[in-house]
N, C-alpha and C positions, 0 to 999 in steps of 0.2 A: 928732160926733152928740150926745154927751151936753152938749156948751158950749150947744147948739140948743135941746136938750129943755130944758136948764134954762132959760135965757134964756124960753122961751116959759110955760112953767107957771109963772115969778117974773111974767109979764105979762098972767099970768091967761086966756090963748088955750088955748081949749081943744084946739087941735092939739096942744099940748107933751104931754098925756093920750094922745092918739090914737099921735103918734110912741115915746111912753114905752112903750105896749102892742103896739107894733110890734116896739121895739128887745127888750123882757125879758120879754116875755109866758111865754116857754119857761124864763127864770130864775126868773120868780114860781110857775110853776107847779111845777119841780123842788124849788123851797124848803120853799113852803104844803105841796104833794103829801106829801111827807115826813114832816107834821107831824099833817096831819088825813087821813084817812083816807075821808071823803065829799065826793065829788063836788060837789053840792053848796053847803056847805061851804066847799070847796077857793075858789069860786068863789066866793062871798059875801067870803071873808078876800081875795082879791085883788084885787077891789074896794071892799075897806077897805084896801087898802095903798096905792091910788092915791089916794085921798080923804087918807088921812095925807100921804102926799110930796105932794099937792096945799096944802093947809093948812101945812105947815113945811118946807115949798122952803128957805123964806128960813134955815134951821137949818143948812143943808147947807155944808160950808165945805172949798173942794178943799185946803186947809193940812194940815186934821184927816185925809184921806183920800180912795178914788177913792167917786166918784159909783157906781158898783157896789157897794162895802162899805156905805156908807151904806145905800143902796137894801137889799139883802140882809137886813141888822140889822133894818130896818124891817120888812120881809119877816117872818124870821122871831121878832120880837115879835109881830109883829101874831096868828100864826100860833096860838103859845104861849099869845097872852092871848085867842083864840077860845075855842080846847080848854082853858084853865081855865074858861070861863063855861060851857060846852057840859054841864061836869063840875061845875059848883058844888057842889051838893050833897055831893060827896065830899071837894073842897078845903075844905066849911066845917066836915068835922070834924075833918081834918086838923088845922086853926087851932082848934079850941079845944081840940083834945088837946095842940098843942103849946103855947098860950098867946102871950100878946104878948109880944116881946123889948125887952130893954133897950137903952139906950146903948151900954153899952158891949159886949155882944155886936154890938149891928151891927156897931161900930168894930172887932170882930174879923173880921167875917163879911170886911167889906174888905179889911181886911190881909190874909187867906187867900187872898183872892181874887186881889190884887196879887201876893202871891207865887208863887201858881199862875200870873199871867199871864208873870213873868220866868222863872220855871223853865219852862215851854213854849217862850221865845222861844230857849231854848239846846238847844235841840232839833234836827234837822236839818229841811231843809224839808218831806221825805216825812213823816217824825214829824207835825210839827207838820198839814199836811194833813190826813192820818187822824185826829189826835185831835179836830181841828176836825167831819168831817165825822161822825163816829160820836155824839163830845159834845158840839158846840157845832147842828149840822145834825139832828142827830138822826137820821141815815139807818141803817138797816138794816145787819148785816152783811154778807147776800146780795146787797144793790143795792152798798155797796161792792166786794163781792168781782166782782162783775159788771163793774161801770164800770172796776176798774182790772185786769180779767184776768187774777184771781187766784181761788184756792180760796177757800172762807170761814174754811175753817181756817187757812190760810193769813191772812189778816186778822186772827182771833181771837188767834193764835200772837201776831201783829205788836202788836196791840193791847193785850196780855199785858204782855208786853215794855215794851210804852212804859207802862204802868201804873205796872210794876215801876221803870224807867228815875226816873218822876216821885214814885214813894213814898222814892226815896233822894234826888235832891234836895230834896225838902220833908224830911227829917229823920222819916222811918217814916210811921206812920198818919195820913195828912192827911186829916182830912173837916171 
């Protein structure tokens, strides 16, 4: 289905759209849902998500990854950089309290970054899942603890744990 969908929206037919919101309609909505909070909204951002994967199909490369992770990423960017605009006004003091960063801070900001993504990868699958869907997904304790039929305390505990698990691999206080 997804070789279809793409073939079609890289030939600019607007079915490949129609079959796209057929196949993930219910993945776009659990992503965006997560992230913003109005209706809406919620709605606005996933018809900006189809307009993006409409526009940079051709970015999409099954080498790098499944057509699902792509989609999802795009998902939740798109989601993130709603609810910064929605919010501007608070992100813009943010940024001048913290000022503009240099070179070579990015080049750190990176390497942090990289090395959080190897230290995750040595994690078990369940780990890495949760850390995913709490930091990367943004989801709720309660909707975690929900979905995988568990306490929330239970979750928090876990979540604890893998915190502590990733402050010793990265060598103590990583931020």
């Amino acid at each position: 289905m997804n070789d279809k969908i793409i073939k079609l929206i890289k030939a600019q037919k607007d079915e490949g759209l129609k079959l796209l919101h057929r196949q993930y309609a219910g993945l776009m909505q659990y992503i965006v849902g997560n992230i913003l909070q109005n209706q809406e909204d919620i709605e606005e951002c996933i018809s900006d998500v189809y307009i993006k994967v409409w526009h940079s199909i051709e970015s999409y490369s099954p080498q790098k990854g499944k057509f699902t992770t792509w989609l999802t990423v795009i998902a939740r960017n798109t989601a993130l950089n709603y609810s910064k605009r929605k919010h501007k006004n608070h992100e813009e003091l943010k940024e001048d309290a913290a000022g503009t960063s240099s070179l070579e801070e990015e080049v750190l900001r990176r390497e942090r970054g990289e090395e959080l993504k190897r230290a995750i990868a040595t994690l078990s699958l369940e780990e890495q899942h949760l850390f995913y869907r709490k930091y990367y997904y943004l989801q709720k304790t309660a909707q975690i603890a929900a979905e995988l039929g568990m306490t929330e305390r239970s979750v928090e505990g876990k979540l604890y744990r893998l915190r502590k698990k990733l402050q010793q691999k990265l060598g103590g206080d990583f931020r």
